[in-house]
TORMI-543580 format. One line per 10 residues: number of its first residue (from 1); for each residue x, y, z of C-alpha. Coordinates in Angstrom, 1 decimal, padded with zeros to 4 digits. Layout:
NUM = X/Y/Z  ...
END
This chain:
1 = 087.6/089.2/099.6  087.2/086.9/102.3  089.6/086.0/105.1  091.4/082.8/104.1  092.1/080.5/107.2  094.8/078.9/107.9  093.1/075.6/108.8  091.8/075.7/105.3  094.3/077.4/103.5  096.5/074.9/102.5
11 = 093.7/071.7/101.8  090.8/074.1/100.5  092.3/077.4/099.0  095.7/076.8/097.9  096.4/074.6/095.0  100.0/073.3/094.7  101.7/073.9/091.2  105.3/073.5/089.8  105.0/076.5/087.4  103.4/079.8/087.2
21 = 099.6/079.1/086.7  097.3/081.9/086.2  093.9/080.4/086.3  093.2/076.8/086.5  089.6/077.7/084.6  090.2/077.0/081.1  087.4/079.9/080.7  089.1/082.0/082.5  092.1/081.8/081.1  090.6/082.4/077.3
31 = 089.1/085.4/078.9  092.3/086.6/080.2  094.4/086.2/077.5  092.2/087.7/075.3  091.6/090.7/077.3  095.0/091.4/077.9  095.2/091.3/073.6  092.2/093.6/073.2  093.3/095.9/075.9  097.1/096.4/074.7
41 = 096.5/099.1/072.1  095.1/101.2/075.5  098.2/100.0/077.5  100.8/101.7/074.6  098.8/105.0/074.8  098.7/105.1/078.1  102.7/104.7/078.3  103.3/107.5/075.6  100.7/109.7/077.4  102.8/108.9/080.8
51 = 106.0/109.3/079.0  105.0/113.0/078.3  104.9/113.8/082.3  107.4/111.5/083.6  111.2/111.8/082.5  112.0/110.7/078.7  114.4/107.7/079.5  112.7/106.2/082.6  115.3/105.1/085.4  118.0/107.4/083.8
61 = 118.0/110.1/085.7  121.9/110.5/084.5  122.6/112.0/080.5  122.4/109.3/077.6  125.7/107.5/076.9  127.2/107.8/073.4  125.5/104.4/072.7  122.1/105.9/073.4  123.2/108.8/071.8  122.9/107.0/068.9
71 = 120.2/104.7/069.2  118.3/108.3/070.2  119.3/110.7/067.8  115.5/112.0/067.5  115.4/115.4/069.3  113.3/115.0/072.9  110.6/117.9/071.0  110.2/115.7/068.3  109.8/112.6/070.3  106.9/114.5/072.5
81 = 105.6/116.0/069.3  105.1/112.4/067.9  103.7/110.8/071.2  101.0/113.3/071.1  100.2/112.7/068.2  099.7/108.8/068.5  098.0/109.5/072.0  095.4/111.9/070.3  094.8/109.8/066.9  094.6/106.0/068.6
91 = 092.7/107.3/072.1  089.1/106.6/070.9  089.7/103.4/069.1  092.2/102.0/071.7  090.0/103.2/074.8  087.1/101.2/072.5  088.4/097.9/072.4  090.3/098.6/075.8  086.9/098.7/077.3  085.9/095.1/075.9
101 = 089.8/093.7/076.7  089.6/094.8/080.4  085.8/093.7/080.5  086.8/090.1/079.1  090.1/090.2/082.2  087.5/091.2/085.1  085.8/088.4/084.2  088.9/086.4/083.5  090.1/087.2/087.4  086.6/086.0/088.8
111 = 087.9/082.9/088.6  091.4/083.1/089.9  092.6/081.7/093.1  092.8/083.4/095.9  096.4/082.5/096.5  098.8/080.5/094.5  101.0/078.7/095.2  104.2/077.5/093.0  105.8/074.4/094.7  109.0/073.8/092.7
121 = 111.8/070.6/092.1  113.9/072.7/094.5  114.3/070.5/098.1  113.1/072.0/101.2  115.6/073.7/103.3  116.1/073.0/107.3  116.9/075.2/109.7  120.3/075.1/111.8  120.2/077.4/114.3  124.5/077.9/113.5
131 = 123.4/079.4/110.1  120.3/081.6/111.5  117.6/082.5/109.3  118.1/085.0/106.7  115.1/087.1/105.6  115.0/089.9/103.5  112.2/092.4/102.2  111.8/093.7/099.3  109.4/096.4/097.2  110.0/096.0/093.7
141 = 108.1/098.2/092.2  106.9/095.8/089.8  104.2/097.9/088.2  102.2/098.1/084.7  104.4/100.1/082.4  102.1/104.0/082.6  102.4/103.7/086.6  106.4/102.8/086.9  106.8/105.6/084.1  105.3/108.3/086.5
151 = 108.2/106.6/089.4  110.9/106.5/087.2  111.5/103.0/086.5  112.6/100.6/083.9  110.5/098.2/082.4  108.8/095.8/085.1  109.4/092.5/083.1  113.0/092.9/082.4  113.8/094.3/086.0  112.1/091.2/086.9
161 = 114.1/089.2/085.7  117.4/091.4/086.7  115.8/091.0/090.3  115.8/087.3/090.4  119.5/087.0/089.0  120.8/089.2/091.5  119.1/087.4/094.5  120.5/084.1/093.4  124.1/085.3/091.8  125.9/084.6/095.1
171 = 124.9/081.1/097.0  126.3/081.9/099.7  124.3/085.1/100.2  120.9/084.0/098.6  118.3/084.7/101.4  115.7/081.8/103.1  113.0/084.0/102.5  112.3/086.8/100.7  108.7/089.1/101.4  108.3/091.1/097.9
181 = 106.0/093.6/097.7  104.7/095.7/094.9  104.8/092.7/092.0  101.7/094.0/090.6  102.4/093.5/087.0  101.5/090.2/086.1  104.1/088.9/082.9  106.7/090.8/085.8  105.1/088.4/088.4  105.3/085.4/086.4
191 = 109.0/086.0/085.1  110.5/086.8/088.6  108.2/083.5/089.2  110.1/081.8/087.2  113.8/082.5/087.5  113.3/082.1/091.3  111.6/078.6/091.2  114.8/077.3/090.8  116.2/078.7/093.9  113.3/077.6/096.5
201 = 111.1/075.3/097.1  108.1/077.3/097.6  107.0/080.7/096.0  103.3/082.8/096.9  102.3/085.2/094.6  098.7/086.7/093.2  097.8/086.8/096.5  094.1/087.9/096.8  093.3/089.2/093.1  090.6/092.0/092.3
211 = 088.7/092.4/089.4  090.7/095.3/088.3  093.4/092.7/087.6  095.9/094.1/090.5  096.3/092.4/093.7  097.6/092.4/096.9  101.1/093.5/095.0  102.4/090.7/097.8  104.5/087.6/097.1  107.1/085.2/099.3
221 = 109.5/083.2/097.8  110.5/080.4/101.1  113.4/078.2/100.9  111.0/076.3/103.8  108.2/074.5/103.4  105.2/076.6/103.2  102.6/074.9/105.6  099.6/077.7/105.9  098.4/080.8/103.8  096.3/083.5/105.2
231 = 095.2/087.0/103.5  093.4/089.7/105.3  092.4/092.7/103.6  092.5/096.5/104.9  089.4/097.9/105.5  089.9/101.5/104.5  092.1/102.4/101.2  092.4/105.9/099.9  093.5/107.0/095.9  095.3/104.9/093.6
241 = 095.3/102.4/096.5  091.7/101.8/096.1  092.5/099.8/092.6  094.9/097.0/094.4  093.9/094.8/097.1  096.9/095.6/100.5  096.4/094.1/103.0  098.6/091.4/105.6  099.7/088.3/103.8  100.3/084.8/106.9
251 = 102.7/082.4/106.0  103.7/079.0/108.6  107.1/078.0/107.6  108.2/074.7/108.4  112.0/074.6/109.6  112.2/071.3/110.6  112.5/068.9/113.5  109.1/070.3/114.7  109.8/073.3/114.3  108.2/076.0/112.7
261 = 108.1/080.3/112.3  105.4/082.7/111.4  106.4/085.2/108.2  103.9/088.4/107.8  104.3/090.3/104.5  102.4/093.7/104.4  102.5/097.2/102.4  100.7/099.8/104.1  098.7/103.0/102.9  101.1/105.3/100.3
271 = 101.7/108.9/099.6  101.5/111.9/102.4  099.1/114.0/104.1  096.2/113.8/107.2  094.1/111.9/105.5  096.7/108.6/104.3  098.9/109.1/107.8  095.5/108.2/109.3  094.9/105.3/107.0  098.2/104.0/107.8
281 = 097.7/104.2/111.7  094.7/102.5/111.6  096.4/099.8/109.4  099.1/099.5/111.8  095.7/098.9/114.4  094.7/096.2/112.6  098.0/094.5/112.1  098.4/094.3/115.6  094.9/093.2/116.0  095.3/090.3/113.7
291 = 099.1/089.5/114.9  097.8/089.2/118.7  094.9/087.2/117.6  097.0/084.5/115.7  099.2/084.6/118.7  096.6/084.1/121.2  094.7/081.4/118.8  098.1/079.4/118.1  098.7/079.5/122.2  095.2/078.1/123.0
301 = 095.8/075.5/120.3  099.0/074.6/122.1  100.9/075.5/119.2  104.4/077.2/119.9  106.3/079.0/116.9  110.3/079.4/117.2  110.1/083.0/115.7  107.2/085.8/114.5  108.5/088.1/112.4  106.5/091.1/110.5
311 = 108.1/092.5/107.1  106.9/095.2/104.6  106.8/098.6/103.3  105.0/100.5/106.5  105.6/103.8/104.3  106.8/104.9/107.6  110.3/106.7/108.3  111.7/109.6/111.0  113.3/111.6/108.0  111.8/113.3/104.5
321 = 112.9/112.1/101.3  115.6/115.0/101.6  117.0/113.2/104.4  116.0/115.6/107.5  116.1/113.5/110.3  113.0/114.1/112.9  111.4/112.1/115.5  108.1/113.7/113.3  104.6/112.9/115.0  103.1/110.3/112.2
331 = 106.3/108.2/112.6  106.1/108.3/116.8  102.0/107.6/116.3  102.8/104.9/114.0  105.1/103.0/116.1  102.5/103.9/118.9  099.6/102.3/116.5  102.1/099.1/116.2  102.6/098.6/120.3  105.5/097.5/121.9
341 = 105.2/093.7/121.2  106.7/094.6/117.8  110.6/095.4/118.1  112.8/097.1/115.0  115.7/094.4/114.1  117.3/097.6/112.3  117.8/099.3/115.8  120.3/096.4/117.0  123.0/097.4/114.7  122.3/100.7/113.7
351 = 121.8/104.1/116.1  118.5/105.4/116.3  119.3/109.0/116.6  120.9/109.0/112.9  119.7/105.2/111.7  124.1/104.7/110.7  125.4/101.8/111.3  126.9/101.4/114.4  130.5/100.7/112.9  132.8/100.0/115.9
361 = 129.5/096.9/116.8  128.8/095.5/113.7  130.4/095.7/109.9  128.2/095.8/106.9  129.2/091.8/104.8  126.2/091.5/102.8  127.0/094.9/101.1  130.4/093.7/100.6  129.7/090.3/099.0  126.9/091.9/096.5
371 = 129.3/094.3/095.5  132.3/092.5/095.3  133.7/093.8/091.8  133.3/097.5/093.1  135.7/099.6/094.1  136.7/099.3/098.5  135.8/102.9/098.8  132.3/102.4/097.2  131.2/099.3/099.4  129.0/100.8/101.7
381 = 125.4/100.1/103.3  123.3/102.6/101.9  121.8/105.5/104.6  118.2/104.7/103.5  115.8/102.5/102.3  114.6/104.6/098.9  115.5/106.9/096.7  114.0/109.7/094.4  112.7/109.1/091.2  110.2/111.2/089.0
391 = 109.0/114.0/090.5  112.2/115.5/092.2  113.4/118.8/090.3  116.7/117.6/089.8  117.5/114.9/088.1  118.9/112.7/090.8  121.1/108.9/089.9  118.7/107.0/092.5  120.3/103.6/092.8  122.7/104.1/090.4
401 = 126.5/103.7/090.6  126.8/107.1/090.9  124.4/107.3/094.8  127.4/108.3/096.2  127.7/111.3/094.5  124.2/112.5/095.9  124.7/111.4/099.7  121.7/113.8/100.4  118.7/112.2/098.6  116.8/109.8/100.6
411 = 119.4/109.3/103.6  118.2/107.8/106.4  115.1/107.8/104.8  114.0/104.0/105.8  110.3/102.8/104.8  110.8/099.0/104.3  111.6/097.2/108.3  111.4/093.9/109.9  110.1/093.2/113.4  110.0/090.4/115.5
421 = 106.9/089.9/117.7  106.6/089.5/120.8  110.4/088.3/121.6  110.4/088.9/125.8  112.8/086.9/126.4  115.4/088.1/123.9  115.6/085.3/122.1  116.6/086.6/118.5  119.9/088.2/118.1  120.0/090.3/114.4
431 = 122.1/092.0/111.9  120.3/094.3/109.8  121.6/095.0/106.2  120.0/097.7/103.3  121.5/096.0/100.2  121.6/097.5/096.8  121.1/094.6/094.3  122.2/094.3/091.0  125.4/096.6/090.4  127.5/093.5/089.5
441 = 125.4/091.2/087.9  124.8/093.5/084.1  127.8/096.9/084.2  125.1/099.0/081.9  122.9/099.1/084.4  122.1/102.8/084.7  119.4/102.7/087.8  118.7/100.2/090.4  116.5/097.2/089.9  113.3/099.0/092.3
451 = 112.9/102.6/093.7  113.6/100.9/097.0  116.4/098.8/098.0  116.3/095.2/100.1  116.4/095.0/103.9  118.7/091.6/104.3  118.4/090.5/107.9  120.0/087.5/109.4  118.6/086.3/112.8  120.2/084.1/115.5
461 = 119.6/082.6/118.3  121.2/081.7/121.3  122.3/078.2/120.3  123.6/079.8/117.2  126.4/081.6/118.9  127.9/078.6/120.6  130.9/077.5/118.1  132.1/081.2/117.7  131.8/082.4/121.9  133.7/078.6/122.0
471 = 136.5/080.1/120.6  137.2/082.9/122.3  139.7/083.4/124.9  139.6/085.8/128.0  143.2/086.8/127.8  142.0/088.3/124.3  140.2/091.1/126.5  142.6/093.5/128.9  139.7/094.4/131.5  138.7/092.1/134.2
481 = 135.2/092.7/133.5  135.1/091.8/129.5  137.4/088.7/130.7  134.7/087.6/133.4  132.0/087.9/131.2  133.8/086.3/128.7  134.5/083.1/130.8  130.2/082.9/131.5  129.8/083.2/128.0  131.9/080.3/127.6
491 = 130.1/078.6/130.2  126.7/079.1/129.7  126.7/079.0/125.2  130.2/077.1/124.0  129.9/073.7/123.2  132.0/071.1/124.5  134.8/069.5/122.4  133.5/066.0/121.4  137.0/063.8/122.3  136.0/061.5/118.9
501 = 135.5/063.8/115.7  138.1/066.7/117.7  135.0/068.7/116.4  132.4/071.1/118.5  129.0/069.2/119.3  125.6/070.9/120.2  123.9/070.4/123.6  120.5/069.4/122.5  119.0/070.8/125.7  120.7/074.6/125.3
511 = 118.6/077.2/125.7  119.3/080.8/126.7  119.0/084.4/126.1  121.3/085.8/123.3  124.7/086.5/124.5  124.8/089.5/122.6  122.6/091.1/125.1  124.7/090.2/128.2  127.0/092.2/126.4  124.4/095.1/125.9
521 = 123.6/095.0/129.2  127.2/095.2/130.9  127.6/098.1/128.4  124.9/100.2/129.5  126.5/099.4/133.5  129.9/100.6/132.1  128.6/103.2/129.8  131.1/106.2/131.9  134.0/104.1/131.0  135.1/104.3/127.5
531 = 137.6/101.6/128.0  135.7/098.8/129.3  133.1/099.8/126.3  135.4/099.9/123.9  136.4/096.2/124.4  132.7/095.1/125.2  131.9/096.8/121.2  135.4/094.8/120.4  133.9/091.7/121.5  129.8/091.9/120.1
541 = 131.9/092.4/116.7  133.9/089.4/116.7  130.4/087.5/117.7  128.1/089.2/115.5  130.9/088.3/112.7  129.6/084.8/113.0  126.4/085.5/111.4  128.3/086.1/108.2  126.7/083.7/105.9  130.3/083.9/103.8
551 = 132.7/083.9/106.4  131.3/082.9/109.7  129.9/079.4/111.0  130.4/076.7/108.3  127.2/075.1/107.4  124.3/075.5/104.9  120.1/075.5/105.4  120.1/073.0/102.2  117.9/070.1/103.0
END
């Protein structure tokens, strides 16, 4: 598929719709439509054939409740016995007219859009740099129902749907944009659509379609104005991979008052060996290829972004699925492959010998507001990123309620980031969240909503700080140090007090490096005195408070 430029993209490529459209061709819709009849018959079979290597009751791992118990009270031999039975006497037939139904959708997608674009009722947001910017990434394993069997999951259109209410069940929490990967299946793709079209103002999805019918697997949902789309393509896929279309999804958001931020969306090369850690390395080559380029482009064009920020599943992490933590060679020659421009938001609140939250720095709130109806003791940020599903010999409750019990699968075992580019001034100040979604919003729920779980960031910048470093007072701090740096704080990021509203105003000239690493760096000068460290942690806490969403600065990014 061609490269879809961003001077083009929006006037020439992308066509702006208030619903979920799937081909404006009236032909290619018939097509579609009746493919996707012809070839169901083949979709059945291949979910009972996928049912007989995968686990019976897909995404639960844990044993049937008395409920099931009696909605199930077919032994699991007869069950198989009858599957393979259906699988052997409706393959032929099935695979017949599956042959004409997926003919008729390959033709169908030749006349899809590259990109579409859902532009909903929902007002555009604008940024204030007091609220930050809230970005989250998300696989959601959103897959056609003999694929999420073999991985353990539910069905892709109902978790769609759970996905989107537990995104949007908290206002105060619900993020500015959110970088989905994975949404492969397309009824999946149109429900979570849908139910977040409501919520912003401007949703991607099918990005870059193949003839197989999958695509990218990418999709944004941007509370901001969506001003440019651009798709580039990977040149080199191995397996199952081969089928969709990865590749590095461009977005320009437009924040307001001139300003605007560049979102990349990617999911990189799966599964293990030589031969896909090579892949994924030369991926991570051309993602800084095509970063830099944009970068250099958008400078000779006089054209200056606030933020650049990458997001995805690299399918990169230090530690095995058994949570082994190791500095292992792919992960170093990844990061390596990526260059130093790119820096790991996770890494500012969150140790990078363990990848634990640094708790005496920072306190986990998004975890806590998502979870709010659980248990104290059973509100916690998760170790890692994903969990096992099929394919483990134990039967293990993955995103369940019961994770807890089986602190040993998956920890620290962190494939989904976000990076900011190219940030040399330490501009961008950020708290790094996993989140696991959807425990409160329906009390059945046996398994999480995806086999991964959300990375929630919230970035600030310098002017952001001001009201909270306003408010603090030296004599809160017993070392001369913490108090002197305390008072420059003050001086150089709190706002003056506006005599007529009693209210804090903004300088509309500040500017600045984030005061959180002033505090970093008169940490590392003190680091032999545990004291003076102590109070300096004491202090990055109370200011990294304020990017609370719920409790921090008042405000809101409604438009």
């Amino acid at each position: 598929m061609p490269e879809v430029q961003p001077s083009q993209a929006q006037t020439h490529y992308v066509s702006r719709d208030n619903h979920y459209v799937y081909s404006h061709n009236r032909f290619g819709r018939g097509c579609h439509y009746l493919g996707r009849f012809l070839s169901r018959p083949v979709s059945l079979v291949a979910n009972l054939a996928t049912k007989l290597f995968a686990h019976d009751r897909p995404g639960k791992s844990s044993p049937p409740s008395e409920g099931d118990k009696q909605t199930q009270n077919v032994p699991l031999w007869t069950r198989k016995v009858a599957r393979v039975t259906a699988v052997t006497l409706f393959l032929v037939p099935s695979l017949a007219l599956g042959i004409l139904g997926f003919s008729l959708r390959m033709i169908g997608n030749l006349f899809r859009n590259d990109i579409s674009l859902i532009q909903s009722s929902v007002p555009p947001a604008i940024y204030h740099p007091e609220r930050g910017l809230h970005l989250m990434t998300y696989n959601t394993g959103l897959m056609p129902s003999f694929i999420r069997n073999l991985n353990d999951l539910r069905s892709s259109q109902r978790r769609s749907g759970e996905i989107a209410e537990a995104l949007t069940r908290n206002p105060d929490v619900i993020p500015d944009v959110v970088c989905f990967q994975e949404v492969f299946d397309q009824q999946a793709a149109k429900r979570l659509c849908q139910d977040l079209s409501g919520h912003y103002h401007h949703i991607v999805h099918s990005v870059a379609p193949r003839e197989t019918g999958l695509n990218s697997g990418l999709a944004i949902a941007s509370k901001y104005p969506v001003q440019e789309i651009t798709f580039r393509p990977f040149t080199d896929l191995a397996g199952e991979d081969q089928l969709a279309n990865k590749g590095l999804l461009r977005i320009v958001l437009d924040l307001g008052n001139d300003k605007t931020a560049v979102v990349y969306n990617t999911h990189l090369q799966a599964k293990e060996g030589q031969t896909y850690d090579a892949i994924r390395i030369d991926e991570l080559k051309q993602i800084r290829k095509w970063v830099g380029a944009d970068s250099s482009n958008d400078r000779r064009n006089n054209r200056h972004h606030h933020g650049i920020f990458l997001m995805g599943d690299l399918n990169i992490a230090r530690s095995d699925e058994q949570g082994r933590v190791c500095k292992n060679e792919q992960y170093q020659n990844a990061r390596k492959a990526l260059g130093d421009n790119f820096s790991d938001s996770y890494y500012e609140t969150h140790d990078e010998e363990n990848d634990t939250r640094l708790v005496e720095r920072s306190e986990s709130f998004f975890v806590n507001s998502d979870q709010a109806t659980i248990k104290t003791e059973d509100r916690r940020e998760p170790d890692g990123s994903w969990y096992l599903g099929a394919g483990n010999r134990e039967h293990q409750p993955w995103g369940s309620k019961r994770w807890k019990e089986q602190p040993e699968v998956a920890r620290h075992c962190i494939y989904d980031r976000q990076l900011v580019y190219r940030d040399t001034e330490k501009k961008w100040a950020s708290h790094t969240e996993i989140r696991q979604l959807g425990l409160d919003v329906a009390h059945d729920l046996e398994s999480g909503l995806s086999d991964h779980l959300p990375v929630s960031v919230i970035y600030r910048e310098a002017e952001g700080f001001s009201a909270v470093i306003a408010r603090l007072e030296p004599e809160h701090f017993t070392r001369p140090e913490v108090r002197e740096l305390v008072n420059q704080l003050k001086f150089d990021y709190g706002r003056q007090i506006s005599h007529q509203t009693g209210e804090h105003t903004v300088d509309t000239q500040f500017s600045g490096v984030n005061p959180l690493r002033e505090i970093t760096e008169l940490r590392a000068h003190h680091i032999r005195q545990p004291v003076i460290v102590n109070e300096l942690n004491r202090l990055e806490k109370m200011v990294r408070q304020s990017m609370n969403p719920v409790s921090g600065t008042p405000g809101s990014n409604a438009g």
